[in-house]
Wavefront OBJ file of the C-alpha trace (Angstrom):
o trace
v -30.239 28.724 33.076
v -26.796 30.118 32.016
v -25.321 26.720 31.390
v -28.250 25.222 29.454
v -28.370 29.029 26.915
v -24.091 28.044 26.597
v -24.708 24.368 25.657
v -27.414 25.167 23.138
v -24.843 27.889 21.672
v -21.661 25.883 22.030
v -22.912 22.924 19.739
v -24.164 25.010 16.498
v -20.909 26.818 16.728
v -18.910 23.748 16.990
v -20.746 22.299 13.909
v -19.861 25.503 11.879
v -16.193 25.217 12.320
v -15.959 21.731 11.375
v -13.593 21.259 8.634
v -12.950 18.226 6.075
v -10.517 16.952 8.178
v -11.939 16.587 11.205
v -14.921 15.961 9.631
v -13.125 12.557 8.530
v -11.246 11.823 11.636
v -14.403 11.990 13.322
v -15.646 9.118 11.052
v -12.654 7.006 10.917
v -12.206 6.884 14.665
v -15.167 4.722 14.835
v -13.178 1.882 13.053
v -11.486 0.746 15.780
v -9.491 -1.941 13.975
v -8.702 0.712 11.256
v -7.285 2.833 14.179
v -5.652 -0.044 15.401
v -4.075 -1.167 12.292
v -2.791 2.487 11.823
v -0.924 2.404 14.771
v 0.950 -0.611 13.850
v 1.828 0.656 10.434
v 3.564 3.794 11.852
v 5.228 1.640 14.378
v 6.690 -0.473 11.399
v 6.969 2.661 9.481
v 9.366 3.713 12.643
v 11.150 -0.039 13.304
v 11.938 -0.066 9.284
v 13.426 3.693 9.678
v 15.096 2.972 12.930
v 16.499 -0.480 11.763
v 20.630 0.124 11.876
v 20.017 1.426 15.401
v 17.634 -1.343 16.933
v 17.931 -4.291 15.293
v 20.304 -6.286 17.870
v 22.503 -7.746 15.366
v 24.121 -7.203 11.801
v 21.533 -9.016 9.509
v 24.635 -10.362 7.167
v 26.896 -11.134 9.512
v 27.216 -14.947 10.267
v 28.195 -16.922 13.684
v 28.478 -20.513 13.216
v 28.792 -21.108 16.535
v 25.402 -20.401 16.775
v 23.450 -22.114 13.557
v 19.801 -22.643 13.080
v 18.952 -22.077 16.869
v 15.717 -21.665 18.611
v 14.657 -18.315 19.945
v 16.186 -17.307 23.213
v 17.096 -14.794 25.403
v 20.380 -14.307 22.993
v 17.953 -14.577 19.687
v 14.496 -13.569 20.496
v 13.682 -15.109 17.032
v 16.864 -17.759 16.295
v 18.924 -17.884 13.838
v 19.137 -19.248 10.180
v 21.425 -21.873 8.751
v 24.372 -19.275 8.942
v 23.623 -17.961 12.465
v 22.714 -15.056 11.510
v 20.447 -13.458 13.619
v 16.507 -13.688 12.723
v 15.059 -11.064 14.326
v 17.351 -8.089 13.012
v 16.913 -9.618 9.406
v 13.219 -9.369 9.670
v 14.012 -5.804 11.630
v 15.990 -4.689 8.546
v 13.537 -6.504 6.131
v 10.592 -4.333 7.155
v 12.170 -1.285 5.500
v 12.871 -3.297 2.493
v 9.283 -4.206 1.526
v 7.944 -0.852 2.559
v 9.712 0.851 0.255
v 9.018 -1.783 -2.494
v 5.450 -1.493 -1.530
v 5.222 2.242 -1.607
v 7.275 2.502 -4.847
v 5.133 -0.226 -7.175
v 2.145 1.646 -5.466
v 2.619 5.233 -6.002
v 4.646 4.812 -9.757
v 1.676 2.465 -10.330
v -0.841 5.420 -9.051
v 0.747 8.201 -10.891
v 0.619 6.764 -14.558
v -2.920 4.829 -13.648
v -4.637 8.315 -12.568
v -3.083 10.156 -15.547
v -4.388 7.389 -17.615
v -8.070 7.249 -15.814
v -8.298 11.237 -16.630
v -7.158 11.483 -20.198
v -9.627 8.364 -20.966
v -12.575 9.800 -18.724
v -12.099 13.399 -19.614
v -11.096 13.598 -23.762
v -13.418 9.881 -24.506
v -13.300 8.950 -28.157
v -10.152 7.172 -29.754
v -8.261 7.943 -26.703
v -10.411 6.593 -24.163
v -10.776 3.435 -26.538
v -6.665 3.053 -27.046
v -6.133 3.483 -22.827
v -9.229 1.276 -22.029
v -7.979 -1.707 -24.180
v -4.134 -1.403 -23.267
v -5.958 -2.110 -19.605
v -7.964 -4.803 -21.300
v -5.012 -6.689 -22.039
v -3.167 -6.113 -19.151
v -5.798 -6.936 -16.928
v -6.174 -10.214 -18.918
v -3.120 -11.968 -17.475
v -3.527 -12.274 -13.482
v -1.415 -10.033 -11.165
v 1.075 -12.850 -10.326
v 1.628 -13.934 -13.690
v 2.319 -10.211 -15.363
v 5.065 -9.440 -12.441
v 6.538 -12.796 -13.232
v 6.613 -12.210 -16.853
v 7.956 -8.389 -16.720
v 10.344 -9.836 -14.050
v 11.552 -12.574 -16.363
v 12.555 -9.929 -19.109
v 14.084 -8.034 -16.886
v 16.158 -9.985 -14.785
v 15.739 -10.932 -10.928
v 16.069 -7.515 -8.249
v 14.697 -5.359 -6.316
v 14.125 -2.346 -8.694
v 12.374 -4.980 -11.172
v 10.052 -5.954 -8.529
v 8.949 -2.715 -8.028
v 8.422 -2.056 -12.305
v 6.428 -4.986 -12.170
v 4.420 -4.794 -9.548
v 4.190 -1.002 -10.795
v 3.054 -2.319 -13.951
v 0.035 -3.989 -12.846
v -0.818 -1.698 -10.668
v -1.874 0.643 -13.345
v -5.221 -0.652 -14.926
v -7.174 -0.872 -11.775
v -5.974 2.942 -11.391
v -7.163 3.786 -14.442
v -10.482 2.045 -14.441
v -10.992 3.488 -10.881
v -10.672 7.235 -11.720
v -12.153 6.988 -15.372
v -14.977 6.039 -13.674
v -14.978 9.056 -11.026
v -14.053 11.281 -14.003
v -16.929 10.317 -16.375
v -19.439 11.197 -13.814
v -17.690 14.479 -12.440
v -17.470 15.762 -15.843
v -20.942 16.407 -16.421
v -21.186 18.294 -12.704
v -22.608 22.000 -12.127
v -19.660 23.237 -11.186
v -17.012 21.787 -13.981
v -19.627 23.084 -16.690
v -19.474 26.180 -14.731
v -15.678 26.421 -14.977
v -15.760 25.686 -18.391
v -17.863 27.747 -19.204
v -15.757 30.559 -17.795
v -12.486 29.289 -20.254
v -11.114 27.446 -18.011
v -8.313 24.719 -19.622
v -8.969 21.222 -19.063
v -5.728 20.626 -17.841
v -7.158 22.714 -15.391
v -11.067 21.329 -14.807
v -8.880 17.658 -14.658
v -6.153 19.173 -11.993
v -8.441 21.256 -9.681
v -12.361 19.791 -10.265
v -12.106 16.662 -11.038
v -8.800 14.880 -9.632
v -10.110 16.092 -6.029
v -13.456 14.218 -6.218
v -11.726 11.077 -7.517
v -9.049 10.737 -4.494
v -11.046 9.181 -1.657
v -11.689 6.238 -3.746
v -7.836 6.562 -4.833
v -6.914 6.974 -1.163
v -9.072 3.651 -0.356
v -7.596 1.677 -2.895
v -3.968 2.668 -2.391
v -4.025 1.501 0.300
v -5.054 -1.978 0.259
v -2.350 -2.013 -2.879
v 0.031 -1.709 -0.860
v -0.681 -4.815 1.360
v -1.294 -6.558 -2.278
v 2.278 -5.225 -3.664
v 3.970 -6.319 -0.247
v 2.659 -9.879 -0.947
v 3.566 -10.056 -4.849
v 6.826 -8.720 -4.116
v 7.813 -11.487 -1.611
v 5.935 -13.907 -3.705
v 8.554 -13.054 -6.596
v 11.712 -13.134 -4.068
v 10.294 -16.355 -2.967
v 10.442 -17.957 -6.107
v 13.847 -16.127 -6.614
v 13.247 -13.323 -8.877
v 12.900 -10.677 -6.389
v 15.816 -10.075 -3.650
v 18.642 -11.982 -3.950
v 20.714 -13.490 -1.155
v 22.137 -12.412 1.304
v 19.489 -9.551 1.565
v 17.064 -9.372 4.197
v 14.074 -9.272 2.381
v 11.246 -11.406 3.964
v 9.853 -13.535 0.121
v 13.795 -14.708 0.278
v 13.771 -15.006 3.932
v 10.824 -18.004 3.607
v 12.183 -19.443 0.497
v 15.445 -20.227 2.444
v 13.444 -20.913 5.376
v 11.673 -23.771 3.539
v 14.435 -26.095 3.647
v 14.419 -26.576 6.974
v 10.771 -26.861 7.709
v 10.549 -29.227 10.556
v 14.045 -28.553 12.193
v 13.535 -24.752 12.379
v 10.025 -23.989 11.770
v 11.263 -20.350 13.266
v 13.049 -19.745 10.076
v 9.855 -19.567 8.327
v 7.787 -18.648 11.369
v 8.963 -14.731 11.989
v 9.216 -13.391 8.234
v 5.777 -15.376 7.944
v 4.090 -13.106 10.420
v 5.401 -10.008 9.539
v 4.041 -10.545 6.408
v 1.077 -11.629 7.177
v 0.549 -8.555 10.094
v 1.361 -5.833 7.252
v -0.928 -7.141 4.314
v -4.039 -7.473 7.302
v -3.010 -3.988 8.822
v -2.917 -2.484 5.159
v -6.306 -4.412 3.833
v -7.916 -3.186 7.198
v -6.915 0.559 7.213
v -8.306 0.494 3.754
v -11.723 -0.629 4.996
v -11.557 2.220 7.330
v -11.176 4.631 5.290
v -13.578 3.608 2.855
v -16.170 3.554 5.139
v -15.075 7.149 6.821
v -14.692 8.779 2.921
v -17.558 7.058 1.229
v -20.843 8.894 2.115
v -22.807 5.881 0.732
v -21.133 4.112 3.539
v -20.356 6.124 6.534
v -23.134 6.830 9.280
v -23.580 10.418 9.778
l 1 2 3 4 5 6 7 8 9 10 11 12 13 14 15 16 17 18 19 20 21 22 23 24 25 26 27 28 29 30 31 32 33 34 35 36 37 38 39 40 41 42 43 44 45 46 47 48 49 50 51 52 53 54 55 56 57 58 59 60 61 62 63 64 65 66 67 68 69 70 71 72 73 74 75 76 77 78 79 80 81 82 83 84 85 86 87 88 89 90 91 92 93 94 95 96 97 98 99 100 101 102 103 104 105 106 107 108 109 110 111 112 113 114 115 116 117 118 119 120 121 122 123 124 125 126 127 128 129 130 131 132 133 134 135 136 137 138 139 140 141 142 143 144 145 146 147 148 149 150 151 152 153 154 155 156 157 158 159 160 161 162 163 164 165 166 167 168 169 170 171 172 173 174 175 176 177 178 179 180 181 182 183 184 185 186 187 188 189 190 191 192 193 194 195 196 197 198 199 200 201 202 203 204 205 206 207 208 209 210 211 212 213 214 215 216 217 218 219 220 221 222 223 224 225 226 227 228 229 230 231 232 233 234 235 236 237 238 239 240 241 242 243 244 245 246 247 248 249 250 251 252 253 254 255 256 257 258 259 260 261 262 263 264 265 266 267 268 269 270 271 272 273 274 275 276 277 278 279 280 281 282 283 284 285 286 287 288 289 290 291 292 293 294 295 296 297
């Protein structure tokens, strides 16, 4: 009798204590592949952080005793056509295109979500002027704009990341104009402002906050997107330049010797491919765990 009154008891309680976060955690554990996809970001996260200390080689150094050789028990992955080792260059890679990634992304974010509000929030001229400066830039695909903004640049790692940064921003924009056009008109932002609250204020602290899960979703599968322009550009040799381990250069001199050391290609390959698919499928996780429309209750 005692157990059955505590278990009747115990469960409102627990519901009453429930907080956002667990609230979500509870959801997105249900995505196993999300789950699983997180794990193997934060163990790249900790292989690109942890690269001068495990990566068995130096990636620069060259042996030519020891030139475009298979993987073995020496060279778990080979080596290229210098003998340098494979494995430590796609090691010391991983931090490379991470921070590229997160970079474009977030400098991409910042200036998109500033846009999306001002345009959302003020309308008029404004939200005309920011709408059709999107207009055109979403116009040209992805691809093409980094190429161009790269071009005008010059080839490098820091122009990679303006130019993927660069069209990063309209989809930002678009995305939280649309959240802020529709929060705007809420209960509790006419409530606020009808109290004298600033607008800098009803943007920063009522609005922003219901626009972020959809931010949250999106940024993330950017970032698998940005990973994949960014070696697209240093594959075509206007991203990193030789002799940096950057996985886009590590496939364009790979190509060569397609055929005679399909490892060359192989390894940076898969990396690539293993981010952009753990990225794209953390981001359907947590869309389903932060979109009510979505998530099962």
């Amino acid at each position: 009798m005692t157990s059955v009154v505590l278990s009747s008891t115990s469960k409102p309680a627990a519901e009453r204590i429930r907080t956002p976060w667990s609230e979500f955690w509870r959801k997105f554990r249900r995505q196993k592949l999300a789950v699983a996809s997180g794990v193997v970001l934060l163990l790249l996260v900790f292989v690109a952080l942890l690269a001068p200390w495990i990566a068995p080689y130096d990636p620069a150094a060259p042996d030519y005793e020891h030139v475009l050789e298979g993987p073995s028990w020496l060279h778990w992955a080979g080596t290229d056509d210098y003998g340098r080792d494979i494995l430590s260059r796609v090691i010391h890679g991983a931090g490379i295109s991470l921070m590229v990634g997160f970079l474009a992304v977030t400098v991409g974010g910042i200036v998109g979500i500033v846009m999306g509000l001002l345009s959302g929030f003020y309308g008029g001229w404004l939200d005309r002027i920011i709408m059709r400066i999107c207009d055109v830039l979403l116009a040209f695909p992805g691809i093409l704009l980094a190429i161009g903004i790269v071009a005008i640049l010059g080839p490098g790692v820091e122009n990679v990341i303006w130019a993927v940064a660069v069209f990063s921003i309209p989809v930002f924009a678009r995305l939280v104009r649309g959240s802020t056009l529709a929060l705007k008109r809420a209960v509790y932002v006419d409530a606020a402002r009808a109290i004298g609250v600033r607008n800098i204020i009803l943007m920063a602290r009522h609005i922003l906050p219901g626009a972020l899960p959809s931010v949250i979703v999106y940024f993330s599968m950017r970032f698998g997107t940005s990973i994949l322009t960014a070696a697209s550009l240093s594959f075509i040799g206007l991203g990193a330049q030789p002799p940096t381990p950057e996985w886009g250069a590590m496939l364009s001199a790979g190509r060569s010797f397609i055929g005679v050391a399909d490892h060359l290609t192989f390894f940076p390959g898969l990396a690539i491919f293993v981010t952009v698919l753990a990225f794209n499928l953390l981001g359907d996780g947590l869309r389903d765990a932060l979109d009510p429309k979505l998530s099962q209750l």
